[in-house]
Kinemage of the C-alpha trace (Angstrom):
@kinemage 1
@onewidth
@group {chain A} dominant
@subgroup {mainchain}
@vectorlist {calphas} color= white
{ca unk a 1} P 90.554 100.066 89.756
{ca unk a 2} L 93.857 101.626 89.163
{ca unk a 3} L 93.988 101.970 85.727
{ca unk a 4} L 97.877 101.759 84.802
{ca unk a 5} L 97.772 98.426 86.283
{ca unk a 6} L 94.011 96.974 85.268
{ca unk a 7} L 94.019 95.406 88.674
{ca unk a 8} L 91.777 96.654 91.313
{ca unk a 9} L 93.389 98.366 94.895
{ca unk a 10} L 91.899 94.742 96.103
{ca unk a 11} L 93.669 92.933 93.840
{ca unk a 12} L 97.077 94.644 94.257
{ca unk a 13} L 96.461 94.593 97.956
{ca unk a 14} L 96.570 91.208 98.281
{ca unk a 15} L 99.478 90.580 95.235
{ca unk a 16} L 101.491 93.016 97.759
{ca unk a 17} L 100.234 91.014 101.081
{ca unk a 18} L 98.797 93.849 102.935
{ca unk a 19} L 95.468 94.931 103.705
{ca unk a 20} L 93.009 96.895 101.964
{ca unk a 21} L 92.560 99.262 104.604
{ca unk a 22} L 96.682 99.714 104.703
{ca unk a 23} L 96.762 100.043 100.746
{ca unk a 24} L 94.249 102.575 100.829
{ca unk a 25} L 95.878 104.596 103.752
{ca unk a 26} L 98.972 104.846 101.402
{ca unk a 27} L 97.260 105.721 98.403
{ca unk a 28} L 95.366 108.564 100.234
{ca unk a 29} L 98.750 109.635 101.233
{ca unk a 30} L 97.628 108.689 105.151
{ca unk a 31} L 100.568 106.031 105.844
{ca unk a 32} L 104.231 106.857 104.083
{ca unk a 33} L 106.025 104.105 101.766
{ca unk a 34} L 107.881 102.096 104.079
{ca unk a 35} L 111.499 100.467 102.786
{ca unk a 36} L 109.814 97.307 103.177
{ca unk a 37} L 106.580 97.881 101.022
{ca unk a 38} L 108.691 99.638 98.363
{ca unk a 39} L 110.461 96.246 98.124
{ca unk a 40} L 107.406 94.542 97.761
{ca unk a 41} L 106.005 96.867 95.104
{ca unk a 42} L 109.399 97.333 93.088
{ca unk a 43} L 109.090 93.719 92.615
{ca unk a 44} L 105.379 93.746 91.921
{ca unk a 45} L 105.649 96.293 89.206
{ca unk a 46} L 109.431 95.470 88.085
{ca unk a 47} L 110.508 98.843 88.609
{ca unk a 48} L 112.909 97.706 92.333
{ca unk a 49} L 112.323 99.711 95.298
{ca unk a 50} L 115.165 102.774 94.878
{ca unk a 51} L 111.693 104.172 92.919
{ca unk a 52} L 109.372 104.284 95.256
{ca unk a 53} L 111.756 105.290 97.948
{ca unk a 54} L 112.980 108.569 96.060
{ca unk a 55} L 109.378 109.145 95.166
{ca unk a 56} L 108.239 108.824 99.085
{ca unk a 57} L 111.623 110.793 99.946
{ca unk a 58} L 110.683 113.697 97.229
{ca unk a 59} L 107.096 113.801 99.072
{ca unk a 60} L 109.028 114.161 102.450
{ca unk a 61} L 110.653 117.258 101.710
{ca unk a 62} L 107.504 119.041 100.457
């Protein structure tokens, strides 16, 4: 479960069209945010992908 969504990393995996195993890699910080998954999870959240590309950009640098 991811709790600021209520859905589980199943669920969200396959709202986002992606694996499991892929979801997972990016949430253990294994596989980066691609531009095309940040469009798909700006839309799923409502928050557009310029988010979650600064956010993987910001983890870049460090």
């Amino acid at each position: 479960m991811i709790p600021a969504t209520g859905k589980s990393r199943a669920e969200i995996a396959r709202l986002l069209g992606v694996s499991r195993q892929y979801l997972y890699d990016i949430l253990s910080e294994k596989e980066p945010i691609s531009s095309a998954m940040a469009v798909r999870i700006g839309k799923l959240f409502g928050n557009g992908p310029s988010f979650w590309i600064r956010m993987q950009g910001a983890y870049d640098r460090f």
